[in-house]
N, C-alpha and C positions, 0 to 999 in steps of 0.2 A: 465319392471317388474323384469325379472331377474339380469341385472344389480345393482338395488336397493335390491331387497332379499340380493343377495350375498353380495356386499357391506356393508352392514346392518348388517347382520349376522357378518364378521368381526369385527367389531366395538363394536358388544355385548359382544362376547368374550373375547373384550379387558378390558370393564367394566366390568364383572363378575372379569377375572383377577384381575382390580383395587381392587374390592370389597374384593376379596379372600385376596389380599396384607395388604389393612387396617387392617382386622377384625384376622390374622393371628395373633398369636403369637411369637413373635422372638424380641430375646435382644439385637441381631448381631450391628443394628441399633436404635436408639432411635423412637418410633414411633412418638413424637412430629415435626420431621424432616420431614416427607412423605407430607404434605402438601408442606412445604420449596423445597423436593426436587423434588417435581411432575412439578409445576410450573416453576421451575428453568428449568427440561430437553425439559419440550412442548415450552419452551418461548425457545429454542436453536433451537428447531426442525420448528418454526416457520421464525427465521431468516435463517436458512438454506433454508427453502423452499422458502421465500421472493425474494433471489435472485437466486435461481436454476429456480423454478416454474415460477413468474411472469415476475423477468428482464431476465431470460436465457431462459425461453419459454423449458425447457429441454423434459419435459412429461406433459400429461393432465389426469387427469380423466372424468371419464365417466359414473357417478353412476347414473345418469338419475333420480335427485330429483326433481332441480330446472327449470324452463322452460330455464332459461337466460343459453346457454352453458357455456359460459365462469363462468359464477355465478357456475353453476353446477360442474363445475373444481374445482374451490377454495373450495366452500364448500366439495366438497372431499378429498383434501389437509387440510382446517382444520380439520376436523371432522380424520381424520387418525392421525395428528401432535397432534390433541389434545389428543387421548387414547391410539391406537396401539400403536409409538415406546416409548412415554415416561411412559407408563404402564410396557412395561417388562425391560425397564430401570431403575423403580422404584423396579420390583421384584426381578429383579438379584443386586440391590445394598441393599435391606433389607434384604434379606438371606443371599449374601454377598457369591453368587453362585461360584463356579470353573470358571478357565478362558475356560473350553471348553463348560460353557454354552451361553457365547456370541457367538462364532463360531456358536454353535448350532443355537440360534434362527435369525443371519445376514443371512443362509444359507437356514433357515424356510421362512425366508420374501420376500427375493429377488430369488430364486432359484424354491422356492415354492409357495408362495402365489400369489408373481408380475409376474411371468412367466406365472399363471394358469389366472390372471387375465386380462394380455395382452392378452391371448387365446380368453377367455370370452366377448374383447374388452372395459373391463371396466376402464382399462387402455391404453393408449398410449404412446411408447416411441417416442420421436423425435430424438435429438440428443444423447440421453443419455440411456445407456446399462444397461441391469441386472447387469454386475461384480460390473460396477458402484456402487449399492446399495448393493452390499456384502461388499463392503471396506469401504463406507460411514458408514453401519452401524458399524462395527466393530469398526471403531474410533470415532462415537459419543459416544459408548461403552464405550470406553477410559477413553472419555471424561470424563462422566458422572459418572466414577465410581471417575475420579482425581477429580472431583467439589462436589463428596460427603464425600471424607477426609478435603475438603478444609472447608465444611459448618461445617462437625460433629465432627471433632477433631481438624484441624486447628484452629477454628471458624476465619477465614482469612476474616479481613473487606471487601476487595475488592468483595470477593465470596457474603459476605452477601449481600452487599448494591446492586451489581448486581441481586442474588434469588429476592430481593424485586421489583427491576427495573420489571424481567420478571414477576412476579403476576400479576404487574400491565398490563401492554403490554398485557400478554396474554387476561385477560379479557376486555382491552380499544378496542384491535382492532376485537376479537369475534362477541363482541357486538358491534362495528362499522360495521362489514360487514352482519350482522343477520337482521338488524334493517332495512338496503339499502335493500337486499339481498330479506327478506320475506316479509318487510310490504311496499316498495317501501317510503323512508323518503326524501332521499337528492342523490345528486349525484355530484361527482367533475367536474365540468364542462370546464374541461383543456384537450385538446386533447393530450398527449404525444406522444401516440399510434395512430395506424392507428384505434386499436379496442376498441371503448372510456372503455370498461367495464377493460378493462386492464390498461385505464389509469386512472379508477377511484379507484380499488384495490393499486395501485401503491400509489398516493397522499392520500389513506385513510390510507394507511401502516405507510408513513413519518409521518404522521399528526398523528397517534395514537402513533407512537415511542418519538415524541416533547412532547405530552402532559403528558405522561409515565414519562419523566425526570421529567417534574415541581411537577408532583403529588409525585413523590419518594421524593422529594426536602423536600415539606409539610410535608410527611408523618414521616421522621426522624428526622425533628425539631418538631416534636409533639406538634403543636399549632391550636387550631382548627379555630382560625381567618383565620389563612396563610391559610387553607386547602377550608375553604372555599370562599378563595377571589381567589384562582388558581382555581375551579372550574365556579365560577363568570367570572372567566377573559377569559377563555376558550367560552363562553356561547357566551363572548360578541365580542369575535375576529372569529368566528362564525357568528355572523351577520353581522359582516365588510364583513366578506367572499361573502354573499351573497349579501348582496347589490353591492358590487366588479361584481356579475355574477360569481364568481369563485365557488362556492355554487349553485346548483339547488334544489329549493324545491318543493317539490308533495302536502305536507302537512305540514303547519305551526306547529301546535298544535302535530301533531305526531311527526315529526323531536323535537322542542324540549322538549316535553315527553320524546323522546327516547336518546336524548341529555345527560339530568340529569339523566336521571337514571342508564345510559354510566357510566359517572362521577361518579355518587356519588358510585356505586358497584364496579369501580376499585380500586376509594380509600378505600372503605372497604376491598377488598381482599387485598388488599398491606399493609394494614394498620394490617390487621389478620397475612399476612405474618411476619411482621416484628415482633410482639407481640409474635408466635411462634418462632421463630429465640432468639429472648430475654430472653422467658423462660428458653431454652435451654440452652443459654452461661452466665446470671447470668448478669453482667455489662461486657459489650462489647465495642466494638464501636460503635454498634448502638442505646447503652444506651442512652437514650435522657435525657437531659440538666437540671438540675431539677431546674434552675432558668427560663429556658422557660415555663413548667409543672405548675408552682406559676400562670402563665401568664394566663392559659387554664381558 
């Protein structure tokens, strides 16, 4: 119970944050952008952690939601990646803060908050050290602050087509591990690991970064056949899966209920993404093709 308080309690303050950032007033940045650039830093925060957390086994959490531990791990990794750092990564690049407020809150996270939490043992470190996440954060920092010249004044194709890539990602694989994770749908049924739950995060991760590209594919040629025959085709390489046995299902009709709805709310976030992104830069490169648009 304490574990989940605290944990919890983190996380709210990370959305209040959120909330305080949207509804703020400030010219610094374009508010059209915060969506663009929310998704863009959680969708970095998430590859980061794909291969620290799952293939580097670096630390675990320990927020004591889920029954399944290892479940309970990731979901603490997402549920952090998704509000904590890309929240005040979104607030220090819409204010457009001094460089000693990154120091400031790498030193709040890893010094103070991961410290008090390992205490708490709602954390675990294994191989990997607080200093660690003082220097990590700082240079997502970096990052984050070069990937939001590169979206809002650059408008640098590459950055864009990328922001859009992670919209999608972030909500394909969310909702791929929520849907296993609470209502018990499917399961990858490939042993990588000695600990299948790690082998099935693993092939849900790849599987949700493949399907990420095709959907971005559709989404910037703006044609709503393509968009819906990449979801079609997904659905159906899917059942290959399971008749394969590579696919374990619990529930027919829930898996795919939870399948489509996977789909079809990634391509709508990516698709909002990109729509955002377009307002913003006017015709782009990710202006779509107005002989495809004749097509729609």
């Amino acid at each position: 119970m304490k574990n989940r308080l605290l944990y919890l309690s983190l996380n709210l303050c990370s959305i209040l944050l959120l909330i305080y950032t949207l509804r703020s007033k400030t010219k610094k940045v374009n508010k059209k952008y915060f969506w663009p650039l929310y998704f863009a830093f959680t969708g970095l925060n998430y590859f980061f952690e794909f291969f620290v957390l799952v293939i580097g086994k670096a630390y675990e959490y320990d927020p004591k939601i889920l029954k399944k531990q290892y479940f309970d791990s990731i979901f603490g990794s997402t549920v952090s990646q998704l509000f904590v750092v890309p929240t005040i990564s979104l607030f220090m690049n819409m204010f457009q803060l001094k460089t000693r407020w990154p120091t400031f809150f790498s030193l709040l996270l890893s010094l103070g908050i991961e410290s008090f939490f390992v205490k708490q043992k709602i954390f675990k470190l294994n191989w990997w050290a607080t200093p660690y996440t003082t220097v990590g954060l700082q240079l997502f920092y970096v990052i984050a602050k070069y990937w939001t010249i590169q979206v809002t004044e650059k408008k640098n194709r590459v950055f864009e087509v990328l922001t859009v890539f992670f919209s999608v990602f972030v909500c394909y694989s969310t909702m791929n591990f929520l849907h296993v994770s609470l209502f018990r749908t499917c399961f990858f049924n490939v042993p990588l690991f000695k600990n299948r739950y790690r082998s099935h995060v693993t092939l849900s991760t790849l599987y949700s970064g493949l399907s990420s590209i095709f959907f971005v594919v559709a989404i910037l040629k703006n044609i709503k056949r393509r968009a819906t025959i990449t979801v079609v085709s997904f659905i159906l390489l899917e059942t290959l899966l399971i008749k394969a046995k590579v696919i374990k299902i619990y529930s027919y009709p829930a898996f795919y209920t939870a399948s489509l709805v996977t789909k079809v709310a990634s391509m709508a976030i990516g698709k909002f993404i990109h729509q955002k992104l377009y307002e913003n830069n006017g015709s782009t490169a990710l202006d779509c093709d107005k002989k495809e648009e004749m097509l729609v």
